[in-house]
C-alpha positions in Angstrom: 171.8 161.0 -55.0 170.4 164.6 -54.4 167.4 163.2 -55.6 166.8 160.6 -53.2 167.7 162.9 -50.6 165.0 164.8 -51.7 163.2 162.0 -51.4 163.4 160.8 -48.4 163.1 164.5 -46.6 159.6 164.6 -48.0 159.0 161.2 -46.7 159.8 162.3 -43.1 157.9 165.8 -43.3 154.8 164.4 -44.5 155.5 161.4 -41.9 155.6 164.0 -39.2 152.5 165.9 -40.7 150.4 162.7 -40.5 151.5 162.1 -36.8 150.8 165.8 -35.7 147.1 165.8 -37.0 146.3 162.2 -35.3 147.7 163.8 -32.3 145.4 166.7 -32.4 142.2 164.4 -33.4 142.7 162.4 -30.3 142.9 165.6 -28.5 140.2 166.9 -29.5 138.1 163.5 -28.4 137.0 163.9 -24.8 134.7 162.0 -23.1 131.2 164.1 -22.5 130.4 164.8 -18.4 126.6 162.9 -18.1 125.4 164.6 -15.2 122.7 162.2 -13.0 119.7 163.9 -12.4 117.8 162.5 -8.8 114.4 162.8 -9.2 113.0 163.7 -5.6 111.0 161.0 -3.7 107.4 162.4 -3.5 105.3 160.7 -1.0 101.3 160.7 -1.5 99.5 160.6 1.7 95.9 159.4 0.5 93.3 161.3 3.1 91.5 159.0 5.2 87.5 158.8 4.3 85.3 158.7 7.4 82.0 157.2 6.4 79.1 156.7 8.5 77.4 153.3 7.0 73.4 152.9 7.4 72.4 150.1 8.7 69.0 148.8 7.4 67.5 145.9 8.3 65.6 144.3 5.6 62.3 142.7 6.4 60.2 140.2 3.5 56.7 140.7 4.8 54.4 143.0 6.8 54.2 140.3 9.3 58.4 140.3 9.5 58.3 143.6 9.8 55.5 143.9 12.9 57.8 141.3 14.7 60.9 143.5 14.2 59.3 146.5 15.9 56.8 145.8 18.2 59.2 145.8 20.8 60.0 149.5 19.9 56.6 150.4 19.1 55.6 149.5 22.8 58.4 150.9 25.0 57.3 154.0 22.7 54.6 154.3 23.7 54.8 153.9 27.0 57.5 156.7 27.1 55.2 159.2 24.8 52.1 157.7 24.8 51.4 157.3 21.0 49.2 154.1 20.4 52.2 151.2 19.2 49.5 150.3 16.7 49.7 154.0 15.4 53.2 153.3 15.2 53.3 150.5 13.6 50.5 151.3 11.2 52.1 154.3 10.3 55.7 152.7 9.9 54.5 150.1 7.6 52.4 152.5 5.2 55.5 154.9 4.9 58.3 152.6 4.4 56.1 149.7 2.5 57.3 147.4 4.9 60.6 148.3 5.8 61.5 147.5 2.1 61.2 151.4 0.7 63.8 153.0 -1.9 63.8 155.9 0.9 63.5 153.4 4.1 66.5 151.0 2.6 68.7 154.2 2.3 68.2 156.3 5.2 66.1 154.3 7.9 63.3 156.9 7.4 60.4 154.7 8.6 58.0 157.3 8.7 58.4 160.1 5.4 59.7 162.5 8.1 61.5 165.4 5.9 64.2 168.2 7.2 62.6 170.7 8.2 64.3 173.6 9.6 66.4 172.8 12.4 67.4 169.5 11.2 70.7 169.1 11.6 71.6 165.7 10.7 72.4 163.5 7.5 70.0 164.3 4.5 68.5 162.5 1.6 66.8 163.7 -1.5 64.0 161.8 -2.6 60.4 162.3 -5.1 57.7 162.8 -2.9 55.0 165.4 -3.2 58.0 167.5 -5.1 60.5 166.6 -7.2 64.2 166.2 -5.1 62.4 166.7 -1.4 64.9 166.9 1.5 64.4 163.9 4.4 66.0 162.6 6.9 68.7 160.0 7.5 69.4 157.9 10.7 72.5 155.4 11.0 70.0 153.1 12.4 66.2 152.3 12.3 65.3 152.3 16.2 66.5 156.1 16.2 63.9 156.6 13.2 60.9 155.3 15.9 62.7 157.6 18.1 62.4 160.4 16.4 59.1 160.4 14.9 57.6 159.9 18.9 59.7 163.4 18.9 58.2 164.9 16.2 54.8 163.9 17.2 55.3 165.5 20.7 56.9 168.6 20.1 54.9 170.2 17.5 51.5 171.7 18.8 49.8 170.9 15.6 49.8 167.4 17.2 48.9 168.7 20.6 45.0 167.3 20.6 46.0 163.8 19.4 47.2 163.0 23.1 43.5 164.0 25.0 42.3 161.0 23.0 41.6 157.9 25.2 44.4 156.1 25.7 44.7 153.6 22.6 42.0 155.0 20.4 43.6 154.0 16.9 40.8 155.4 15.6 41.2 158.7 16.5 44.4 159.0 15.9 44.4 157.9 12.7 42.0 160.7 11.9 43.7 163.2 13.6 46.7 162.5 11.9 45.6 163.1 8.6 43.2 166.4 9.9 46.7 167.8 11.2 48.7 167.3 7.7 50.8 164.7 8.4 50.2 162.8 4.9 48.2 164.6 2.2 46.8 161.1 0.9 43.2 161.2 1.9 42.1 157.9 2.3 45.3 158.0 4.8 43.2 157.2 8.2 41.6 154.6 6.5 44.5 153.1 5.6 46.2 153.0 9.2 43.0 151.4 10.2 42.6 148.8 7.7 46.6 148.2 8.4 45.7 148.0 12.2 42.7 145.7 11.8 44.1 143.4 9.3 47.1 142.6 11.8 45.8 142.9 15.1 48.0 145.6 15.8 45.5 146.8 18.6 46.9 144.4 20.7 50.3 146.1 21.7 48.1 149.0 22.8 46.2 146.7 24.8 49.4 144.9 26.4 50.7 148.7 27.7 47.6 149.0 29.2 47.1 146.2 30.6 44.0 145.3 29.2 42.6 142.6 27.4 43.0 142.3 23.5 39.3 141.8 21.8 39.8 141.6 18.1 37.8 144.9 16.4 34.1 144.5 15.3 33.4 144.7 11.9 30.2 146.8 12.3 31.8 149.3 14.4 34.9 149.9 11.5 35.7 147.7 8.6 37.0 147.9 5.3 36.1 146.8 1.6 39.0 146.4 -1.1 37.7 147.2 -4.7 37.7 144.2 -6.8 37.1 144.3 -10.7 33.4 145.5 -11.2 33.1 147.5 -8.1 31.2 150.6 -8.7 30.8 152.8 -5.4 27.4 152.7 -5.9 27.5 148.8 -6.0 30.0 149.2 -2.7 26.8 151.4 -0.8 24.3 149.2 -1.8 26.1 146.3 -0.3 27.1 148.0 2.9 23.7 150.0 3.3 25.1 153.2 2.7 24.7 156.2 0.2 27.3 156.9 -2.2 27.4 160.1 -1.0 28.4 158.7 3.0 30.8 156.3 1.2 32.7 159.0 -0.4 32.5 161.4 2.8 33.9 158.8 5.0 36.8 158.2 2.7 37.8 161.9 1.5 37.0 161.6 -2.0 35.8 164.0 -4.1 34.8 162.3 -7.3 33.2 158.3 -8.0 36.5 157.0 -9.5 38.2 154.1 -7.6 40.9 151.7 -8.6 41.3 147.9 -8.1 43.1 146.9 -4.9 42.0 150.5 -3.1 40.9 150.3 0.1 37.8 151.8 1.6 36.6 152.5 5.0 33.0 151.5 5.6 31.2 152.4 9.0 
C-alpha cells in the first residue's frame, strides 16, 4: 500500500513537471513585430528638349532647283544688287543642287563658314580642312539672305558692285580674284552654270531688259571628253595651249574627263 502511494505521488510530480515546462515553451513563443517599411514615392520630371528642326527642301535636278529660287535670287538682287544669275550659279555649284551632305543639313547654300562674329547654329564639315566650322540656318531663304550680307559687308567684295549692272562675267571673276572659292577654274564654272541654264535672264527681268541668249564666240565652254589633250582642245578652238591654260587658272597640262573649260 505504501508502495502504491509512492506510486502515485511520482505520477503527479512528474505530471506537474510536464505541464510547467509546456507552459513555459508557449511562453516563450511570441509572435515577431514585422515592421512595414514605405518606400517614398519619387517623381522623375524628364527635362523638356527644345530643338530647333532644319528645314531643307530637297530638289532632284538643277533645273528643280533654279525654279525653287529664282524668285529669291531676284528680289535679291534688287535689294543688293548682286546679279540673280550670280546667285543662282553660285548656289548650285556649292550645294550641288540643293542636294549637298552640308546643304541637306544646315541650308548652307553657299559654303559660307563661321567666321568670327557668327553667332548662330554651327556645323562641322571637310572642306579645305578637316572638321571646318559653317553655318546653319533653320531655313534655306535665310541662307540667300545671308550670303547677299556677306557679299556687301565685307570690303574685299567692295569692287564687285562698280561692275555694270548684270555683268555675270565679271563677277564671276571677281569672285574668285577676291577668295571666295580657292577652286581655280571657279569663274568658269559659274559661267558655264549660267550659260547652260539661261540664268542671265533673271538679271535681265530686274532690269528690265530684254533676255538675248549669250554668244558662243564672246564666252563658251568645252567639257573634256576621253582623248582630249589641251593641245587638241587649242587647236580646235584656235588658241595656244598656253592662252587655254591662262584663261582657266591651271598650272600644269593635266585635265580630267567631264572638267569643264572656259574658251574665249
Amino acid at each position: 500500500m505504501k508502495f502504491k502511494y509512492i506510486l502515485i505521488c511520482l505520477f503527479i510530480v512528474s505530471l506537474l513537471a510536464s505541464c510547467k515546462s509546456k507552459k513555459s515553451a508557449v511562453k516563450k513563443q511570441s509572435k515577431p513585430v514585422v515592421k512595414e517599411i514605405v518606400q517614398p514615392k519619387v517623381e522623375t520630371i524628364e527635362p523638356v528638349k527644345k530643338t530647333e528642326e532644319v528645314k531643307s527642301v530637297i530638289t532632284n535636278s538643277t533645273e528643280e532647283y533654279i525654279k525653287q529660287y529664282s524668285d529669291i535670287s531676284v528680289k535679291e538682287m534688287r535689294d543688293y544688287k548682286i546679279p540673280a544669275s550670280i546667285t543662282l550659279a553660285q548656289g548650285i555649284l556649292e550645294s550641288s543642287s540643293g542636294r549637298s551632305l552640308l546643304t541637306l543639313r544646315s541650308n548652307n547654300h553657299f559654303g559660307i563658314k563661321c567666321h568670327k562674329g557668327w553667332k548662330g547654329k554651327k556645323t562641322y564639315h571637310d572642306d579645305d580642312e578637316k572638321g571646318e566650322c559653317f553655318r546653319v540656318y533653320k531655313d534655306p531663304r535665310t541662307s540667300f539672305k545671308d550670303h547677299s550680307e556677306f557679299l556687301t559687308t565685307r570690303s574685299r567684295y567692295s569692287s564687285l558692285f562698280e561692275l555694270e549692272p548684270g555683268d555675270y562675267v565679271g563677277w564671276a571673276k571677281g569672285l574668285s580674284a577676291a577668295g571666295y572659292a580657292t577652286d581655280r577654274r571657279y569663274p568658269a564654272k559659274l559661267i558655264g552654270l549660267i550659260e547652260k541654264y539661261n540664268l542671265h535672264k533673271f538679271d535681265m527681268e530686274v532690269l528690265g531688259k530684254n533676255y538675248n541668249k549669250p554668244k558662243l564666240s564672246k564666252t563658251s565652254n568645252h567639257e573634256v571628253v576621253k582623248g582630249d589633250t589641251l593641245y587638241s582642245i587649242s587647236r580646235k578652238y584656235g588658241l595656244s595651249v598656253d592662252k587655254l591654260k591662262k584663261i582657266n587658272g591651271l598650272n600644269s597640262n593635266n585635265i580630267s574627263i567631264g572638267q569643264t573649260l572656259l574658251i574665249k
